[in-house]
PASE-129893 format. One record per residue (C-alpha): residue in three letters; x, y, z. Coordinates in Angstrom, 3 decimals. Layout:
BEGIN
ala, X, Y, Z
...
END
This chain:
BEGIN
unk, 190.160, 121.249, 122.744
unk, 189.355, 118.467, 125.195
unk, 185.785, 118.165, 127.090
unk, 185.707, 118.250, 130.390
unk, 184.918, 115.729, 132.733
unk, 181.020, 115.176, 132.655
unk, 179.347, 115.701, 135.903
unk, 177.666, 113.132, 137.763
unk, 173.756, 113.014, 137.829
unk, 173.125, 113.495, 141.717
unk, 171.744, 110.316, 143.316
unk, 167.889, 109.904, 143.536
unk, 166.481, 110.509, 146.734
unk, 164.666, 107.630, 148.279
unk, 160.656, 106.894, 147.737
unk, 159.031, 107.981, 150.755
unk, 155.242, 107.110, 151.331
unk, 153.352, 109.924, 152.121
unk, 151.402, 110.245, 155.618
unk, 148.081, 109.151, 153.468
unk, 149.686, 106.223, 152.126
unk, 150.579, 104.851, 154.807
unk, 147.255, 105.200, 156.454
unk, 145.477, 103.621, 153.833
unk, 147.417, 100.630, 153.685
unk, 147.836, 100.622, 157.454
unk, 143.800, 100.523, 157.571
unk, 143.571, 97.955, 154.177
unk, 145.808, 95.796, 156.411
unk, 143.203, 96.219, 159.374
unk, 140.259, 95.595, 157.817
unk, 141.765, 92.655, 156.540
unk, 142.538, 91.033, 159.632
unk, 138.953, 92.451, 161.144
unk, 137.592, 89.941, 158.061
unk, 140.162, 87.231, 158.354
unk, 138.579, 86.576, 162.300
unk, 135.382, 87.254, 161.678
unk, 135.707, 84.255, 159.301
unk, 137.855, 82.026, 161.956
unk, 135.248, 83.093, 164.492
unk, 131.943, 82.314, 162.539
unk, 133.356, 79.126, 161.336
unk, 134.099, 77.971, 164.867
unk, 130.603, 78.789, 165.917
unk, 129.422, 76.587, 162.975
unk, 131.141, 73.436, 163.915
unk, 130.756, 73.698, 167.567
unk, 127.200, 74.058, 167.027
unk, 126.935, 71.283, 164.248
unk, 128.945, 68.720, 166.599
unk, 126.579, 69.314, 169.599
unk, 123.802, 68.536, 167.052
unk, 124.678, 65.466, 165.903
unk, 126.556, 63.831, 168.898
unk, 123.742, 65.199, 170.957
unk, 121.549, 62.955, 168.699
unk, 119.622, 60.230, 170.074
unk, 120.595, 58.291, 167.630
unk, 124.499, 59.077, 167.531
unk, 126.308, 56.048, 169.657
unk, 124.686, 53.802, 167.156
unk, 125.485, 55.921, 164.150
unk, 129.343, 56.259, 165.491
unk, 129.721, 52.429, 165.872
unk, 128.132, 51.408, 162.628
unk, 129.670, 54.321, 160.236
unk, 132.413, 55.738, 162.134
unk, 134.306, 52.718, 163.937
unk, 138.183, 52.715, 164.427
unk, 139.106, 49.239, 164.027
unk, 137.063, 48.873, 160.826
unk, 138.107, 51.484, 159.437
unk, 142.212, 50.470, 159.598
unk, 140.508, 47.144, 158.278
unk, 139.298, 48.382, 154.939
unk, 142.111, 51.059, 154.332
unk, 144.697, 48.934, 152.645
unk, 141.988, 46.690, 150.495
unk, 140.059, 50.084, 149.235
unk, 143.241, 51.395, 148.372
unk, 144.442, 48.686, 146.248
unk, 141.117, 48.838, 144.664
unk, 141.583, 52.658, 143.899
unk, 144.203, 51.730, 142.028
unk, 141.443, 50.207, 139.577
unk, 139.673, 53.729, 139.419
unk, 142.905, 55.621, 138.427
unk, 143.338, 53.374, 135.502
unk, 139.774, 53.357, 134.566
unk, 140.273, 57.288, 135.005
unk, 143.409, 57.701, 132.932
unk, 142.153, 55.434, 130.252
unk, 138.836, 56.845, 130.387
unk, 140.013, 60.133, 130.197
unk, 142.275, 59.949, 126.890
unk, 139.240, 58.112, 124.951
unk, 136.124, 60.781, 126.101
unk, 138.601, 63.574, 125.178
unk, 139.169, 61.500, 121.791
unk, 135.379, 60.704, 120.872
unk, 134.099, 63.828, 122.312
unk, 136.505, 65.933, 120.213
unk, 135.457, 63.838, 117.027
unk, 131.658, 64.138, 117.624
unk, 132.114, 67.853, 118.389
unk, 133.786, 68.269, 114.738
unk, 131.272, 66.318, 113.346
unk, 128.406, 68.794, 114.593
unk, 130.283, 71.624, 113.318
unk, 131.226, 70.367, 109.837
unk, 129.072, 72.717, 107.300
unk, 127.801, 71.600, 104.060
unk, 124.579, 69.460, 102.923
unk, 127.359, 66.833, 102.169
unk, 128.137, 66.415, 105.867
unk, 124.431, 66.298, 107.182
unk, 124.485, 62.232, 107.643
unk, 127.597, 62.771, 109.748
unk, 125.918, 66.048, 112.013
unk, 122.713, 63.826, 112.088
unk, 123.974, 60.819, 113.697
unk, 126.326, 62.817, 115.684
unk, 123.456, 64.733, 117.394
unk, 121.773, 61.250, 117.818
unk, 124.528, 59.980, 119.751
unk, 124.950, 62.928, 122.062
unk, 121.088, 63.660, 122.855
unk, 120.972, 59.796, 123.653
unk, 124.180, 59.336, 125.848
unk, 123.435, 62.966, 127.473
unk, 119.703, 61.611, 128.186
unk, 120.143, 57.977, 129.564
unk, 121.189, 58.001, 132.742
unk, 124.794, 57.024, 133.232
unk, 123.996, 53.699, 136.133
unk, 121.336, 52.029, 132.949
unk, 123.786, 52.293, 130.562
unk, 126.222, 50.335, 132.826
unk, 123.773, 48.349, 133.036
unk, 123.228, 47.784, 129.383
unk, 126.786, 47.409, 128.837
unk, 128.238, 45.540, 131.337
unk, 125.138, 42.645, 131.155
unk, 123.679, 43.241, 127.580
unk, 126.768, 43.133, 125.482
unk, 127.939, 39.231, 127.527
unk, 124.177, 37.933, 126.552
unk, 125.190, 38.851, 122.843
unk, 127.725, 36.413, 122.464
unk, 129.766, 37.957, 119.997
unk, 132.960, 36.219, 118.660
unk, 136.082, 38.037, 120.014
unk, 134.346, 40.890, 122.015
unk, 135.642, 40.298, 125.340
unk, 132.986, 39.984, 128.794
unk, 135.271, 41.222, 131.204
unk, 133.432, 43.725, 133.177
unk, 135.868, 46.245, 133.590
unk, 136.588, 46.905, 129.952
unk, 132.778, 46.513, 129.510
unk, 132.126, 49.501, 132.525
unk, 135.381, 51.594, 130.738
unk, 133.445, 51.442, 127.652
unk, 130.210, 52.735, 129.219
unk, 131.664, 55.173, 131.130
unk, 132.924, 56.490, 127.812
unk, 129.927, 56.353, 126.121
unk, 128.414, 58.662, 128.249
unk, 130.949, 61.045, 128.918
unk, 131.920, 61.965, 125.507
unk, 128.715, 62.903, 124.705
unk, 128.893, 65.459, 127.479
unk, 132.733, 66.672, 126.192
unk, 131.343, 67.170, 123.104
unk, 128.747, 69.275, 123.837
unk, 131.481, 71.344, 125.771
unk, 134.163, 71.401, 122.713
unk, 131.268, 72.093, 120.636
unk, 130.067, 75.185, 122.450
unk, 133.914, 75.912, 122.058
unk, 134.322, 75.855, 118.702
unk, 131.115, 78.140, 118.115
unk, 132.707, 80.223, 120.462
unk, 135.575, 81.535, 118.048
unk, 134.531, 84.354, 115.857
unk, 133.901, 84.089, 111.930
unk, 136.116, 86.664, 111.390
unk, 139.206, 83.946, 112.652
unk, 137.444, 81.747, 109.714
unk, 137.796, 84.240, 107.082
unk, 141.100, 85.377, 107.353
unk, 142.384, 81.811, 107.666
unk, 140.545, 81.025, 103.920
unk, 142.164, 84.856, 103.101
unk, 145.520, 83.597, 104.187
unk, 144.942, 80.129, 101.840
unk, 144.513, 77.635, 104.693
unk, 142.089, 75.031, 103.447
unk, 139.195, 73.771, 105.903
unk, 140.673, 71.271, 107.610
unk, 143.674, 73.502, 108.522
unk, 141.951, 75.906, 109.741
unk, 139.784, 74.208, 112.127
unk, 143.186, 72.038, 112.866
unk, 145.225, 75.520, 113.906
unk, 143.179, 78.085, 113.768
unk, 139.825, 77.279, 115.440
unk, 140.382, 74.237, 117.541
unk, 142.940, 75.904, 119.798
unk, 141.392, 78.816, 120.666
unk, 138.018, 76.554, 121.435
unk, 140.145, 74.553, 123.921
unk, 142.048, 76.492, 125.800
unk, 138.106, 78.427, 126.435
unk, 136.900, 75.331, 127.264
unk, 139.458, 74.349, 129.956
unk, 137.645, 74.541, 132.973
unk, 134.708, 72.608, 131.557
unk, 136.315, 69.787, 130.845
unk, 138.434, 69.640, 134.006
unk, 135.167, 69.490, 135.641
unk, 133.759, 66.607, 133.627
unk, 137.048, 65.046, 134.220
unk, 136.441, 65.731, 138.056
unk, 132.737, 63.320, 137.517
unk, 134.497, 60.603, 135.861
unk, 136.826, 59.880, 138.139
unk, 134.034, 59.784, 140.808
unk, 131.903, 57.885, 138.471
unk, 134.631, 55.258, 138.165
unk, 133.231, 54.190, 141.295
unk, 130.357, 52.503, 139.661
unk, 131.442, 49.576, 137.459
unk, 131.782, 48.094, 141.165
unk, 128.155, 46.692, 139.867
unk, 129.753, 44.738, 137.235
unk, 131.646, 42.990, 139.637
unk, 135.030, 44.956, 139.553
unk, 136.817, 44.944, 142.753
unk, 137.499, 48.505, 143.156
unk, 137.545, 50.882, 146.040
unk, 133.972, 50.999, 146.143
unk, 133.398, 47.189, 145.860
unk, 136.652, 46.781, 148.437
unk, 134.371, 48.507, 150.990
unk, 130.894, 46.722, 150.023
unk, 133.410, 43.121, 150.678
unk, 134.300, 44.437, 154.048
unk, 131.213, 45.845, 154.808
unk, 129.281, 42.944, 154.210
unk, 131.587, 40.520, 156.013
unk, 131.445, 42.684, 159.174
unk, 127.884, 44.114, 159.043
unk, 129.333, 47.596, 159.644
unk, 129.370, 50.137, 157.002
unk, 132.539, 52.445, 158.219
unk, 134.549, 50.878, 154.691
unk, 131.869, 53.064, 153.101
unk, 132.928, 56.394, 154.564
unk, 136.727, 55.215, 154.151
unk, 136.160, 54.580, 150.445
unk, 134.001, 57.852, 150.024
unk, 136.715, 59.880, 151.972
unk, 139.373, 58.524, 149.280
unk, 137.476, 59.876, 146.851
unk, 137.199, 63.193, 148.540
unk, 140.859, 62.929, 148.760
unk, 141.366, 62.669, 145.284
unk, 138.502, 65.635, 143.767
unk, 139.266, 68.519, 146.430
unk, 143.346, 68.980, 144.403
unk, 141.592, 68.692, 141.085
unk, 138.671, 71.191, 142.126
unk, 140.964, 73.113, 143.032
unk, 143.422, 73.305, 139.950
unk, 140.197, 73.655, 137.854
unk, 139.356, 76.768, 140.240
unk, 142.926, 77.989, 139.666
unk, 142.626, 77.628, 135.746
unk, 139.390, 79.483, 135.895
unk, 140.701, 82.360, 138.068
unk, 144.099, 82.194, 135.616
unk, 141.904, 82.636, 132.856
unk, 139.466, 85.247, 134.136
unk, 142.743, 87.671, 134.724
unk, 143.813, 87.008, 131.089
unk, 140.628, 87.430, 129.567
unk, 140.190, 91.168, 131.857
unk, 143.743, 92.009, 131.147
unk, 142.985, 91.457, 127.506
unk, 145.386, 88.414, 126.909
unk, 144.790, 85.610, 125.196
unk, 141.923, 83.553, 126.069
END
């Protein structure tokens, strides 16, 4: 006996909003625009009335020649540029040897044990000192106090000696941030790594540790946001960066528009990596509601 042919399954009708639907998202999409001018609108108001402040000034013709002058500005452009180059390798350098130290003296807080107390002592010494002194005195310290040492085979050059200080004071702030990290993780992620025969070591290497950075990713983009602004300052030590570009300039002219150029490159640079740390945060907010992995 032989089956049949097997009827076809009639094809689905297509989805069709209702009426209320479509009114909802018809008003959703209203109310949107309603906010989207409002904004537009209030924000125009704001900088029309802040420009007819300020160039209404009595003060402003002076202000716009001395700070805000054309042909000084195209001056200084190239020369603070090729001194930013300076600050991005004081930034990249920088960067890899705070995330270095700080991780160390974050692992030395942690470490439990009477045997490890000398280490969690002087590790708390170092970061309530470096978090305390304030970053332009220990340039300072550095960049003129380490030269009047004379030690055999340390070099003077003042932008290793401003790298180093920028260092010193920025790990102690990453470590403070990977420590809160690493207190962040639950006991219970401790435990059943010793259950599962992971020694110490191992499980702070891949247990604990990577769920303490990835929680303490916007943090340290942040910090990593101040250093590269702070890079500005071994310009005291004599480096020529962008910032000590625009003080040559400046000085040789008597005008201070290579300030604002120099200050504007920095703004350049911070607003994209505000805004990927905003992005990370955000990314991580939705994981951490959706339940994912933080």
């Amino acid at each position: 006996m032989t089956a049949g042919p097997v009827p076809e399954a009639p094809p689905e009708a297509p989805y069709t909003p209702s009426a209320r639907r479509i009114a909802r998202e018809r008003y959703k999409r209203g109310l949107a625009r309603r906010s989207t001018g409002i904004a537009v609108l209030s924000t125009a108001v704001t900088a029309a009335v802040l420009y007819v402040v300020v160039t209404g000034s009595p003060g402003w013709q002076r202000t716009r020649e001395t700070f805000f002058d054309g042909h000084y500005a195209r001056v200084a452009l190239p020369d603070v540029l090729r001194g930013l180059l300076l600050n991005l390798e004081l930034l990249g350098v920088c960067g890899v040897c705070v995330l270095v130290l700080g991780m160390l003296l974050a692992v030395a807080r942690t470490l439990r044990g009477p045997v490890f107390f000398p280490l969690r002592a002087l590790a708390t010494a170092y970061t309530d000192f470096f978090r305390g002194l304030p970053l332009i005195i220990c340039l300072l310290m550095v960049v003129f106090g380490v030269p009047a040492l004379r030690l055999q085979g340390v070099t003077t050059r003042p932008v290793v000696l401003g790298g180093a200080a920028l260092v010193l004071t920025y790990s102690a702030y990453v470590a403070e941030v990977l420590r809160a990290g690493i207190e962040s993780v639950h006991p219970s992620q401790r435990a059943a790594a010793r259950s599962l025969g992971l020694s110490n070591a191992r499980t702070l290497r891949y247990v604990v540790l990577p769920q303490a950075v990835r929680r303490v990713v916007p943090p340290l983009l942040n910090d990593l946001v101040s250093l590269q602004k702070d890079t500005g300052l071994v310009s005291i030590a004599g480096a020529v960066d962008a910032v000590y570009a625009a003080q040559i300039i400046a000085s040789k002219h008597f005008n201070y528009t290579p300030y604002v150029i120099a200050g504007l490159v920095f703004v350049a640079l911070t607003i994209p990596m505000t805004r990927f740390t905003d992005w990370v945060t955000r990314r991580m907010d939705r994981r951490r509601a959706q339940g994912g992995t933080v």
